[in-house]
C-alpha positions as a Markdown table, in Angstrom:
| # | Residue | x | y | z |
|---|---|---|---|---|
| 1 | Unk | -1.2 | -77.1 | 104.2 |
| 2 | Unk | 1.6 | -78.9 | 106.8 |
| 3 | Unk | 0.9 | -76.6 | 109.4 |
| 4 | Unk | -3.5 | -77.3 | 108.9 |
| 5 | Unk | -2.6 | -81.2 | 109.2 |
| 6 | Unk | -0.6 | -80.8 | 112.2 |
| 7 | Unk | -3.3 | -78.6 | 113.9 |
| 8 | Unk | -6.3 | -80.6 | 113.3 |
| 9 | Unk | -4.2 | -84.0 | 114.7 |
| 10 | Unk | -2.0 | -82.5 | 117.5 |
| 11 | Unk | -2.3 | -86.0 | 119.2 |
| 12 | Unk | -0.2 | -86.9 | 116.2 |
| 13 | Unk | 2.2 | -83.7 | 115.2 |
| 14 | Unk | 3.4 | -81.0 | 117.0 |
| 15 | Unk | 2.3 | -77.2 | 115.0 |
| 16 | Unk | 6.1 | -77.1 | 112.9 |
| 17 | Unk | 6.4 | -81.2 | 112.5 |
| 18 | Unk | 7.2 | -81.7 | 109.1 |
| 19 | Unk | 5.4 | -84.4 | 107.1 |
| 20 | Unk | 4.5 | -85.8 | 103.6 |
| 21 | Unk | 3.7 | -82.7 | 102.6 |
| 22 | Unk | 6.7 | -80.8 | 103.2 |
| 23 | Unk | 8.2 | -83.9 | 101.4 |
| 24 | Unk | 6.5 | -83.0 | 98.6 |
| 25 | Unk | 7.0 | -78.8 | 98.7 |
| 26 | Unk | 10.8 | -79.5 | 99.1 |
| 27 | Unk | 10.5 | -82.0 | 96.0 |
| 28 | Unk | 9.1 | -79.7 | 93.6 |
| 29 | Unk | 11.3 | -77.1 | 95.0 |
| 30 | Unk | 14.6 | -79.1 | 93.9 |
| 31 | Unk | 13.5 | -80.8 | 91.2 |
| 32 | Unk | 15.7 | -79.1 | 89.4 |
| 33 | Unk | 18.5 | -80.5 | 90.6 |
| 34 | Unk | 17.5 | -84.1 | 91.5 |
| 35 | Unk | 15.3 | -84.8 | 88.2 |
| 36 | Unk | 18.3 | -83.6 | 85.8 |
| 37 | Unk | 20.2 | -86.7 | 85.7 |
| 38 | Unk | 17.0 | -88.2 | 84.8 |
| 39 | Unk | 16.0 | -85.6 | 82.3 |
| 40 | Unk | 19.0 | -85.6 | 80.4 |
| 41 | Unk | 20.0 | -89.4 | 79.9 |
| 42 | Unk | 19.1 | -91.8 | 77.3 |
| 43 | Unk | 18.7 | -94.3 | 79.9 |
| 44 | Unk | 16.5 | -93.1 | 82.7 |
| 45 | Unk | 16.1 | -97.0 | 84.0 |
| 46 | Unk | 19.6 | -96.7 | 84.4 |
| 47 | Unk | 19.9 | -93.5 | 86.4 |
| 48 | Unk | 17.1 | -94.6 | 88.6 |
| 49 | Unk | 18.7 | -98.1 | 89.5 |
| 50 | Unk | 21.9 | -96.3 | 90.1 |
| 51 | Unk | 20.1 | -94.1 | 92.7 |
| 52 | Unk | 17.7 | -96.3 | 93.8 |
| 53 | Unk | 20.5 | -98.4 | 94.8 |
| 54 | Unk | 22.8 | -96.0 | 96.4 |
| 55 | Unk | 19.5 | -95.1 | 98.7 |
| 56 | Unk | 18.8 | -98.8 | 99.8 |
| 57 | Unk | 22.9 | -99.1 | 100.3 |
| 58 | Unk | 22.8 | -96.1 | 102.2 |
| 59 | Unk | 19.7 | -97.1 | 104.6 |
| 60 | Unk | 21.8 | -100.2 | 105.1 |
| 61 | Unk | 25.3 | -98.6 | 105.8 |
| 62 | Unk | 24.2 | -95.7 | 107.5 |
| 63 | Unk | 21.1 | -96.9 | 109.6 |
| 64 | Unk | 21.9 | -94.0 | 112.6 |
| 65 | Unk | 21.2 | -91.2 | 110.7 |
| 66 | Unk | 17.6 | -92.3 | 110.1 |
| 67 | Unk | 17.4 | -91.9 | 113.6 |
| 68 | Unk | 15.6 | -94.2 | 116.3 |
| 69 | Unk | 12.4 | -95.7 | 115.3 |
| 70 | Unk | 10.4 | -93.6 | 117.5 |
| 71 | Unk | 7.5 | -91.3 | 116.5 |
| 72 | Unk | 7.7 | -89.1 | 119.6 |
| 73 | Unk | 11.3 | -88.4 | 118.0 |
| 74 | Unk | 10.2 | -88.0 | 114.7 |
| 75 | Unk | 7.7 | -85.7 | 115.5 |
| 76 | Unk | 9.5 | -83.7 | 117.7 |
| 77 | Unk | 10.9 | -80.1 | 116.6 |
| 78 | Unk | 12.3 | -78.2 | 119.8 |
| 79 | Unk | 14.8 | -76.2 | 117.7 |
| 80 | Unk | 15.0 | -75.1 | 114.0 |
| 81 | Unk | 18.1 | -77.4 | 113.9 |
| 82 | Unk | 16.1 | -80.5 | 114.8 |
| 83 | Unk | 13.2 | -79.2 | 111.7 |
| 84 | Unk | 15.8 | -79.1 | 109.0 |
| 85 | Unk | 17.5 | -82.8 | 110.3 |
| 86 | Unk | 14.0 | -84.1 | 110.2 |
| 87 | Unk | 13.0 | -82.6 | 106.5 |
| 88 | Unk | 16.8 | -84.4 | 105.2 |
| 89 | Unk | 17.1 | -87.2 | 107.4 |
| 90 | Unk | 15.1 | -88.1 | 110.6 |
| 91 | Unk | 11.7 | -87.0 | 110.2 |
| 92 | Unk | 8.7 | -88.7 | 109.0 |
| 93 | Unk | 9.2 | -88.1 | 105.5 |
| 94 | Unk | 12.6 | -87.0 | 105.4 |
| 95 | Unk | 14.3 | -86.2 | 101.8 |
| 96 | Unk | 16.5 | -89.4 | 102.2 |
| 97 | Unk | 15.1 | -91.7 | 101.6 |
| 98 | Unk | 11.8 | -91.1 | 100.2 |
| 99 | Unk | 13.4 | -89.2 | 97.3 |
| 100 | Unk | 13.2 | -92.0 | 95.4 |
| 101 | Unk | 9.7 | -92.5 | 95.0 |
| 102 | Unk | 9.5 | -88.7 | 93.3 |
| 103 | Unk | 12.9 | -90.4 | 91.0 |
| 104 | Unk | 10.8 | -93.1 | 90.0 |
| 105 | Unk | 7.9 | -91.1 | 88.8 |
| 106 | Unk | 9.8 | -88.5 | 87.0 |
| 107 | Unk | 11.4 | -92.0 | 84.9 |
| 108 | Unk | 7.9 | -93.4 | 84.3 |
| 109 | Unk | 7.5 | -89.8 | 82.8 |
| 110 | Unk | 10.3 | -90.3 | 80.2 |
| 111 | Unk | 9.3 | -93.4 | 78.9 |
| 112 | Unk | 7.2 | -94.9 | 76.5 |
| 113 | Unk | 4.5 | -97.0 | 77.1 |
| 114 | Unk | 6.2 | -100.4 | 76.4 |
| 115 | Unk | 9.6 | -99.1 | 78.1 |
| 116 | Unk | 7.3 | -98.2 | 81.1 |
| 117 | Unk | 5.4 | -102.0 | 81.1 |
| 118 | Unk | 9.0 | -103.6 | 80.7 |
| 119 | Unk | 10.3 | -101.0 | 83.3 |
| 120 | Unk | 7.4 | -102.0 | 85.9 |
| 121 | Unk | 8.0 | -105.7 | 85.2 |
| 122 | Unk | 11.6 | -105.8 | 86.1 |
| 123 | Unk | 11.1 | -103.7 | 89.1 |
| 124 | Unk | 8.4 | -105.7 | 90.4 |
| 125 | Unk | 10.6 | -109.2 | 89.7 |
| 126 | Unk | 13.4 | -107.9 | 91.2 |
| 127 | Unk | 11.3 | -106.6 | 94.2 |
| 128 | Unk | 9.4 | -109.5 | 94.8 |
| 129 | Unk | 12.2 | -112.0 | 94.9 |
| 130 | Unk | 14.1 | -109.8 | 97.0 |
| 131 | Unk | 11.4 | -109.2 | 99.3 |
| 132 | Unk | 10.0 | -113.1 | 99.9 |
| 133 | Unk | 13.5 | -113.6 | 101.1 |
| 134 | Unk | 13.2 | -111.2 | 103.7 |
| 135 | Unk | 10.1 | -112.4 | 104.7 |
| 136 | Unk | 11.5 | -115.8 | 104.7 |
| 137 | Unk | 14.1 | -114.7 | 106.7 |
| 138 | Unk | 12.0 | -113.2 | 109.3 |
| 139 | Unk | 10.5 | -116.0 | 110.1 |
| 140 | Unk | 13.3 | -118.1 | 110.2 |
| 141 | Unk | 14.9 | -116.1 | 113.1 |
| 142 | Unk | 11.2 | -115.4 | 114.5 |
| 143 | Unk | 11.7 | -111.2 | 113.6 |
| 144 | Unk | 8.6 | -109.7 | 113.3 |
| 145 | Unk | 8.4 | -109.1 | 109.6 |
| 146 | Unk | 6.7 | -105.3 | 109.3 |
| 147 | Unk | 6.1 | -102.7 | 111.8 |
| 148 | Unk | 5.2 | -98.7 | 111.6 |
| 149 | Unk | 7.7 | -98.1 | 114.5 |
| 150 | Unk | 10.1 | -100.7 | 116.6 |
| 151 | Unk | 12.2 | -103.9 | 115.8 |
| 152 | Unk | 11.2 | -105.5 | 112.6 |
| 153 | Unk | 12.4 | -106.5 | 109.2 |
| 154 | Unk | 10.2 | -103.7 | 107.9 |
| 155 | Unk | 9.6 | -100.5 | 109.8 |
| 156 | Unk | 8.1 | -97.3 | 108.1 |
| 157 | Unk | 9.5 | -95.0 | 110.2 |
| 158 | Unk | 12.3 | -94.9 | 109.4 |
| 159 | Unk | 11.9 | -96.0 | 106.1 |
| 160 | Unk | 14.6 | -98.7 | 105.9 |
| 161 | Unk | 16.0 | -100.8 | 103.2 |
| 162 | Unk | 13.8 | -103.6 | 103.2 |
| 163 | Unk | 10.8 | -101.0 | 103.5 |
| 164 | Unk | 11.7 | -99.3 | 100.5 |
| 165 | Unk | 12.3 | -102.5 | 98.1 |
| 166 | Unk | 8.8 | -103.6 | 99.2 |
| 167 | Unk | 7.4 | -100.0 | 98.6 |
| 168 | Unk | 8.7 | -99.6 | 95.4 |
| 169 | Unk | 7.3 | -102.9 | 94.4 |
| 170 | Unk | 4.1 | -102.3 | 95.2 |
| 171 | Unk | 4.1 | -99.3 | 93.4 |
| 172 | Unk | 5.2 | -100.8 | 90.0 |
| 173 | Unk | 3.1 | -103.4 | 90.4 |
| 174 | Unk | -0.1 | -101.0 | 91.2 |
| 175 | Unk | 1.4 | -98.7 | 88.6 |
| 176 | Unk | 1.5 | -101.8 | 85.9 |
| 177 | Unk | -2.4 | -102.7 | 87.0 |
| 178 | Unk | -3.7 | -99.4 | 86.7 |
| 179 | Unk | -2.7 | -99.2 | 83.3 |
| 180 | Unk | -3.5 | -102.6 | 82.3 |
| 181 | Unk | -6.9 | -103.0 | 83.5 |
| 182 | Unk | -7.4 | -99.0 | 83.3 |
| 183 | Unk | -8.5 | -98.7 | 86.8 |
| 184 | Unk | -6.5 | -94.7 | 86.5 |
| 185 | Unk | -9.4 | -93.5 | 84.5 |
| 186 | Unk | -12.3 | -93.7 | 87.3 |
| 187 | Unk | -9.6 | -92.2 | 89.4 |
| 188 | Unk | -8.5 | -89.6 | 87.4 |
| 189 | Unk | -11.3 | -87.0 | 89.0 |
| 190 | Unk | -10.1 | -88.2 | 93.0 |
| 191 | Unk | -6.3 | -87.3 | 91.7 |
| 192 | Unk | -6.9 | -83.6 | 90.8 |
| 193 | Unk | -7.9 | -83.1 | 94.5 |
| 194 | Unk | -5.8 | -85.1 | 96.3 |
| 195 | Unk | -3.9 | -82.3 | 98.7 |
| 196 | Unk | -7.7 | -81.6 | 99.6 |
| 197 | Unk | -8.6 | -84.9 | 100.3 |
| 198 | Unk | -5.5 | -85.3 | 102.3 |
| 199 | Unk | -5.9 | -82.3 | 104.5 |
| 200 | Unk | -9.1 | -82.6 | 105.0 |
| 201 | Unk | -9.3 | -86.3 | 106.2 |
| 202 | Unk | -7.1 | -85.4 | 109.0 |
| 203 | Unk | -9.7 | -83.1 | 110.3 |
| 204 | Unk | -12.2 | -85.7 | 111.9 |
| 205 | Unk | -9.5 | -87.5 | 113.3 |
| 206 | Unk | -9.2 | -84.8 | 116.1 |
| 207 | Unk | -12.8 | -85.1 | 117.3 |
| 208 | Unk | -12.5 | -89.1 | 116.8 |
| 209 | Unk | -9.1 | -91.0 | 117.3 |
| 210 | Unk | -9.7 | -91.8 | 120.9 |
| 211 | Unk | -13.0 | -93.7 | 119.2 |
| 212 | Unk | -11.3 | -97.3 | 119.3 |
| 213 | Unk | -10.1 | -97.0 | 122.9 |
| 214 | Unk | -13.5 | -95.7 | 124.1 |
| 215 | Unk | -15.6 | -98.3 | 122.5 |
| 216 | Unk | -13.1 | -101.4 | 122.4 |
| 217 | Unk | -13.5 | -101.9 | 118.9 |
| 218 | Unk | -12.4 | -105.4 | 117.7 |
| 219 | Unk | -9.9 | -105.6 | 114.9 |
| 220 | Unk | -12.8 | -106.5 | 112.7 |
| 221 | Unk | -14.6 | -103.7 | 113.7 |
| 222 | Unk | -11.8 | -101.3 | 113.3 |
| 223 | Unk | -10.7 | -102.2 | 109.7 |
| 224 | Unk | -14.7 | -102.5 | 108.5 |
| 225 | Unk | -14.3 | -98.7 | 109.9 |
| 226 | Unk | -10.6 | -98.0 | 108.2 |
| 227 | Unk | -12.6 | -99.4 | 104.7 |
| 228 | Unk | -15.6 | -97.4 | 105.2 |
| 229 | Unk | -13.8 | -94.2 | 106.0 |
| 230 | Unk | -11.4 | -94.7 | 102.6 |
| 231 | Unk | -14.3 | -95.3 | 100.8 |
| 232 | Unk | -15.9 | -92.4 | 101.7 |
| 233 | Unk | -12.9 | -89.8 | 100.8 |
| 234 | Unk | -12.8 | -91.6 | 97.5 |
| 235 | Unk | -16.4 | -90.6 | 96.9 |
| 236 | Unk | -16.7 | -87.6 | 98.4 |
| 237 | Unk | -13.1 | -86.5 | 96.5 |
| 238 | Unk | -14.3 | -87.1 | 92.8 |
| 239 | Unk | -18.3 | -85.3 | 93.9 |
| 240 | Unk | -15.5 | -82.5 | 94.8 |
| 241 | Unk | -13.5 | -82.8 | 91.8 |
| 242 | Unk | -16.8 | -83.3 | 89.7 |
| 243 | Unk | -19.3 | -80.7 | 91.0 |
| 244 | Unk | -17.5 | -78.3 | 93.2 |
| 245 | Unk | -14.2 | -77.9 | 92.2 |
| 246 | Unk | -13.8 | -74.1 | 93.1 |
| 247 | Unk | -13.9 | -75.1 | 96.5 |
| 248 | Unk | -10.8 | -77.4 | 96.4 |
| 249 | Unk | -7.4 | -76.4 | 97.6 |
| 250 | Unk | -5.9 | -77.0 | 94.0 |
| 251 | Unk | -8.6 | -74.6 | 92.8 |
| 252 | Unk | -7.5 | -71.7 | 95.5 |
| 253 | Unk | -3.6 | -72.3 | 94.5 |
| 254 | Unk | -4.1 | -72.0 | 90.7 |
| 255 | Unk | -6.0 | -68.9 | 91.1 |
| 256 | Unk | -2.9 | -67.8 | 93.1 |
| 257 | Unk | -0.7 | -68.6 | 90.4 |
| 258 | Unk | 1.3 | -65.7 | 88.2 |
| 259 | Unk | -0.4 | -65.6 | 84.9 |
């Protein structure tokens, strides 16, 4: 499913450039290993916030082996050496850091639905605070606060420090409202075919992502296009999940499955 992504964008990966969706193969792959800690102790919150804040330290201490904030570099892989360094460390989705995101699921799994709320509410606190005083600080010392790639407090690739604590607050928080207001129920059919809907959105974009340039969209003009494009996945993903799901990726891997 990586390598159909990377050829239906190749103004964005090269054919072997390994994404979220190697992330996610290598994930399930050593689950095993990573989610046994989690698995086994009587306090998953713990576990997590111990390596939850090893990764942040880590990001912090050791901000050269995330590599340059480039995406050329990132999605570059002239050797199979540079392939694996990018899958652990330096690629778009590398193993370290975005780990954590797969840890934090696999504790919501363990716990019950008040641990969970309780769980969600500390996170996003803690997050919160810790994040409007980066924010803060960045415009204090006039730092551009986010960016995908280049000098700002938060940059996405790589995924630093500050990154992370932001991400992982939004997700408990969007976690927390989709129970509360049970938002995850009209979703529930868009979910089952999510790898579809991800591989396939990518396919247009090779026919159209020199649209903006061409036509000088204004910025207006570009998200009402951004809004309608999400909008239509959503729909088009649960009429897939809901009337044809034989056709769906998921449907084709399950029938490959040993019985």
């Amino acid at each position: 499913c990586q390598g159909i992504v990377n050829v239906s964008s190749p103004h964005l990966f090269e054919l072997f450039t390994p994404g979220v969706l190697s992330l996610l193969g290598v994930l399930v792959l050593t689950e095993p290993w990573w989610g046994r800690g989690l698995r086994a102790s009587n306090k998953p919150t713990v576990v997590f916030s111990w390596l939850f804040g090893l990764t942040v330290l880590f990001c912090f201490v050791f901000t050269s082996w995330q590599g340059p904030s480039s995406w050329t570099y990132r999605v570059d892989t002239a050797s199979v050496l540079t392939w694996f360094e990018h899958v652990v460390f330096t690629g778009l989705y590398p193993i370290v850091p975005w780990f954590v995101f797969a840890s934090f699921g696999a504790t919501v799994a363990v716990l019950s639905t008040p641990q969970r709320h309780a769980f969600f509410r500390t996170v996003s606190v803690i997050g919160l605070t810790v994040s409007l005083a980066i924010l803060v600080r960045s415009q204090r010392t006039n730092q551009v606060w986010a960016l995908p790639t280049g000098n700002a407090a938060l940059t996405f690739f790589p995924a630093n420090a500050p990154f992370l604590i932001a991400a992982m607050t939004g997700v408990a928080m969007l976690w927390w409202c989709l129970e509360r207001f049970r938002f995850a129920d009209r979703l529930s059919s868009l979910g089952r075919v999510s790898l579809t809907v991800y591989v396939l959105h990518f396919v247009p974009f090779a026919l159209f992502h020199q649209a903006e340039t061409l036509h000088g969209w204004s910025p207006a003009s570009t998200a009402g296009v951004v809004l309608g494009y999400t909008v239509g996945w959503i729909v088009l993903g649960t009429w897939l999940a809901q009337r044809a799901p034989r056709f769906t990726i998921e449907s084709w891997m399950k029938r490959r499955e040993p019985s």
